[in-house]
C-alpha positions, 0 to 999 in steps of 0.5 A: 454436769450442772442440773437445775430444779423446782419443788423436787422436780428437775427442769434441766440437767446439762443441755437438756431442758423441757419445755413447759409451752410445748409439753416437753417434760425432762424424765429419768430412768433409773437402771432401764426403769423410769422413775414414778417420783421427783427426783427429790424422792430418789435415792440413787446407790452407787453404781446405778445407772441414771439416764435424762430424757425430753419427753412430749405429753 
């Protein structure tokens, strides 16, 4: 799955990708929880389940 970054954040990951103009921002859950950091402050342990979502703010 190809993801792209900026400053720790990720823009896109796959076929999603937010939208800056329109508010529409890509966030993750990581086992049912989401995430309060970037994902360049994550550490992800084998086995855990994350999921990418587009969400409007």
């Amino acid at each position: 799955m190809n993801a792209k970054e900026d400053e720790g954040l990720i823009t896109s990951v796959g076929n999603l990708r937010q939208n800056t103009k329109e508010s529409i921002y890509l966030m993750f859950d990581i086992n049912g929880k989401r995430s309060v950091i970037g994902a360049g402050g994550v550490k992800i342990i084998n086995g855990e389940k994350i999921r990418f979502y587009l969400e409007k703010y």
